[in-house]
N, C-alpha and C positions, 0 to 999 in steps of 0.2 A: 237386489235381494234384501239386505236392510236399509233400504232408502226412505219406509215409513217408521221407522222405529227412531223415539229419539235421542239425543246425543248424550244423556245422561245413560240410557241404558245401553246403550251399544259401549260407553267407558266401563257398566259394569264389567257387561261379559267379558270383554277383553282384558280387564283383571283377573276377571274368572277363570282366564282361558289361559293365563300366564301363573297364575297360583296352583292353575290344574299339573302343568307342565313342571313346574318343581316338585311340587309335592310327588307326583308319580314316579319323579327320577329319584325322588330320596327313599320312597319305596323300593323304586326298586335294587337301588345299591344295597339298601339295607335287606331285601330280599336273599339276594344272589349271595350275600355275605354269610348271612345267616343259616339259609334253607338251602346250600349245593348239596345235593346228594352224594359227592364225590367226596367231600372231603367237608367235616364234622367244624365251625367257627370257634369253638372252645378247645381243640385238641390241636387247631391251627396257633390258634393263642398262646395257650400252653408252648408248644415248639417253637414261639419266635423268643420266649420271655427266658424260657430256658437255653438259647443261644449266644454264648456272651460276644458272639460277631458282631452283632444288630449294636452298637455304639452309636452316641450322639454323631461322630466325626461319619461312619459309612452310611447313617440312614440320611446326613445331610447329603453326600454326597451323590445317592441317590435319586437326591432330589433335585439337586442342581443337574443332574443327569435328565430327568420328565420335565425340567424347565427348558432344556435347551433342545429336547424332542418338540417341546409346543412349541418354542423359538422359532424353529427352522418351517413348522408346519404354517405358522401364522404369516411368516414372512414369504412364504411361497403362493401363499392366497395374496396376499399382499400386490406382489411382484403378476400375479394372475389378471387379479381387478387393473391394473395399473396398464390392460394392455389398450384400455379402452376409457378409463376415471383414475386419475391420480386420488391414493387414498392414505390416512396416518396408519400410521405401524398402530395405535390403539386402537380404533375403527375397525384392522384386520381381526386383533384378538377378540374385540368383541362378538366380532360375526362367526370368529372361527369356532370361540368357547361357547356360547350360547345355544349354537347351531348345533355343539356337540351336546347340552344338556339334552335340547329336544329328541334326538337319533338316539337316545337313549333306549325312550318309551317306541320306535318305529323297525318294522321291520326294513332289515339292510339298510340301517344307517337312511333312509329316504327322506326322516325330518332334514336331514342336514341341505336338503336343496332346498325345501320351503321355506325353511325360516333365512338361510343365507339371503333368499330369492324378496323377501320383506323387506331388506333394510332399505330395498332400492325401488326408485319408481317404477308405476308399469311398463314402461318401456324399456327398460333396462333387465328386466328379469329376464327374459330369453337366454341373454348374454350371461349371464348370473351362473343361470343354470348348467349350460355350457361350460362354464370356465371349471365351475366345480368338479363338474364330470373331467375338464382335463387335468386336474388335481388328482382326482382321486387315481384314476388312469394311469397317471405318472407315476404313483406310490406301487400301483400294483405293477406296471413293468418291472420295474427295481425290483420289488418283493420274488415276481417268476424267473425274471433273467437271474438272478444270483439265488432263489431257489433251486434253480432247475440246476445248476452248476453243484449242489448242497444237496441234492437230493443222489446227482448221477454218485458222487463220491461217496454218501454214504451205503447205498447200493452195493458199490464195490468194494468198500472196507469187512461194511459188518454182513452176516448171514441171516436171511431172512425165509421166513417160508410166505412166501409173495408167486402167485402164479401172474411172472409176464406176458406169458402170453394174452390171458385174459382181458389182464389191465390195455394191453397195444389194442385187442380188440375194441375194446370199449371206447377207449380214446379215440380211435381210427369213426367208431360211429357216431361218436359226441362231434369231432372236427365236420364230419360229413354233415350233420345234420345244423350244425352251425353256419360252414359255409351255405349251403342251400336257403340258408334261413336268411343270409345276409344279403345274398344276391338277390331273393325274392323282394326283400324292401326295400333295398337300395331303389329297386326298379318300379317300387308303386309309392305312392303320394302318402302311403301313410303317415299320421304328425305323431310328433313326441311330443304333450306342452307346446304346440303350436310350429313346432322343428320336423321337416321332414329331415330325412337320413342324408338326401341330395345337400338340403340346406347348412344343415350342422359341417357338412365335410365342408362343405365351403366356407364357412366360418372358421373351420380349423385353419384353411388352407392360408385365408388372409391377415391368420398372427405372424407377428415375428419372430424369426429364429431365436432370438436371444430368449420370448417367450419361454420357448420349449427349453432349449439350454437349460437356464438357469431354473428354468421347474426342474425338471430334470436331478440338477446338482442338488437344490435342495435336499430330493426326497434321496436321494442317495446317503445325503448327510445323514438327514432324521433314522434311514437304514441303519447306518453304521451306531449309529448313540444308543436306538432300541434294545437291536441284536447285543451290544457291549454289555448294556446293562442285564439283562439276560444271563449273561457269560458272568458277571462279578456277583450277582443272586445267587449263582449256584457256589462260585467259590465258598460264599457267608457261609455256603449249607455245607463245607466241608467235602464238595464234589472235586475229585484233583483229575484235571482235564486241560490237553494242551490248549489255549486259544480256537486256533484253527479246528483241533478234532471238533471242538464240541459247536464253532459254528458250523460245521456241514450239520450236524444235526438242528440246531439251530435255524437256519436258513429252509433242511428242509420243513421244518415243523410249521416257520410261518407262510412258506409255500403251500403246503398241503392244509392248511387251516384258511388260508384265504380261496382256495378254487374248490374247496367241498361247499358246495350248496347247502344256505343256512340263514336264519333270521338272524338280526345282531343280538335278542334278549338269549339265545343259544349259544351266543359266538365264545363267552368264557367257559364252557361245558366242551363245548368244539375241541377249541383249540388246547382245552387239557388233555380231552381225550387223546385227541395226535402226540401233546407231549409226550402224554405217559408213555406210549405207545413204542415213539421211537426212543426218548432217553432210558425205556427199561430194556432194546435191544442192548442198547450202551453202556448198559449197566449200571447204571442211577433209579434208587427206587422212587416208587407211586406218589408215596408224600411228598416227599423232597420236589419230586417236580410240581406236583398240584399247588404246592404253597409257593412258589417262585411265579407259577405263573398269575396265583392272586394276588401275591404281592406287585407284578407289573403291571396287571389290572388294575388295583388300587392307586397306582404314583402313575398312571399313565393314563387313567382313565374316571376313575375316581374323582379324585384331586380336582384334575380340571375341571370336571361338569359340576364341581360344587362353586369354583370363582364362575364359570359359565351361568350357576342358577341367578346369579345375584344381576347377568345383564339381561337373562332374560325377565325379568322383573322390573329392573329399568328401561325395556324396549316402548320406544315410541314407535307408528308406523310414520314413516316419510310424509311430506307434506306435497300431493300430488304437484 
């Protein structure tokens, strides 16, 4: 495709196309910051400045808290790549953060396979993509299994006016029409990026356990640091809630925020909605939760896609 164009201009674009990529994301941070309808950037402001919790000593600690959320997230891509390329713990963060700038500007996180899928030859990009996919896979098992555990108990604690039947209905049609959907491909040659449905399982099949394991434990970890910090956000905000109580709510928030169907430039509108939703059954008002959950947007997602802009600006492509 551009094999007559020459080697100065194909360096431009590819500058162009990595300047395009920050710049978008710093848009759009600075977007979302500014311009949520939910909740006003200067009355957010106001209520952090007027909080005398927010101290050097707890916003450090918050931060050493998003450091060791990407910790555990880099080293499980790490431990991923590794089932087939040994690779340095810097190499991981770089593919992980950069990968995250891109998935910024894309619907459902989807930059995050292309640009992962870059750093590595073409032969190896199948694999790539794959692996990702059992990354992410693994974070959301963890997120439903200790969701769905966070969501039964808060059900039964607090009262809701939630018609179940309805919800079992729907559920019962989404499962049906899932499964049908699955057997249907399983069963024909369709490719995914070159992957039929046959091929990838087989690919899963020929990792090793320890693979899965330790992916696994990871994201369990990264679970438990998020949700925590989560729980010490709302302390700052003067919320008095036992541990436990407020991760069922917790738990179910980020379960119901990850299985509603949604673009990622939605995803902080999302998942506030759910918050408000369920912490004002709980009895925690609208603000209070809106601003915790931009605050964890910012130190958990922010933060990093800003050190991420900086590699994707130093991305070379591999040398075939």
């Amino acid at each position: 495709m551009f094999g007559s164009i020459p080697h100065k201009t194909k360096q431009f674009f590819f500058v162009l196309i990595k300047l395009s990529i920050v710049v978008g994301a710093f848009y759009f941070i600075y977007n979302k910051l500014t311009a949520n309808p939910d909740l006003n950037f200067q009355d957010f402001v106001n209520f952090l400045s007027e909080n005398n919790q927010f101290t050097i000593k707890t916003i450090s600690f918050l931060i050493i808290l998003s450091f060791f959320n990407w910790f555990f997230e880099i080293l499980k891509w790490q431990v991923l790549v590794s089932s087939f390329k040994k690779i340095a713990f810097y190499k991981a963060m770089e593919e992980s953060l950069s990968s995250l700038t891109a998935s910024l500007l894309t619907p459902n996180r989807i930059g995050e396979y292309g640009v992962k899928a870059l750093y590595y030859n073409s032969s190896e990009r199948k694999q790539i993509v794959a692996l990702n996919l059992l990354g992410n896979s693994l974070q959301m098992l963890v997120t439903v299994l200790l969701g769905s555990i966070g969501l039964y108990v808060f059900l039964n604690q607090y009262e809701t006016a939630i018609d179940y039947y309805k919800i079992a209905r729907f559920g019962a049609i989404i499962l049906v029409i899932v499964a049908v959907g699955f057997i249907a491909l399983s069963k024909s040659k369709v490719l995914f990026k070159g992957f039929s449905l046959q091929k990838i399982a087989t690919y899963f099949k020929q990792l090793p356990y320890n693979i899965y394991s330790f992916g696994f434990l990871l994201a369990v970890i990264r679970y438990a640091i998020f949700s925590f910090q989560f729980y010490y956000i709302l302390t700052l905000f003067g919320v008095s809630a036992s541990y436990l109580n407020a991760l069922t709510v917790i738990t179910s928030m980020y379960f119901l925020g990850s299985v509603i169907p949604t673009i990622f430039i939605f995803d902080v509108i999302i998942k506030g909605s759910v918050a408000v939703y369920l912490f004002t059954i709980a009895g925690v008002n609208a603000f209070t939760i809106l601003s915790t959950v931009t605050i964890m947007w910012i130190l958990n997602v922010v933060i990093p896609s800003l050190f991420g802009s900086i590699f994707v600006l130093k991305f070379k492509l591999p040398k075939p």
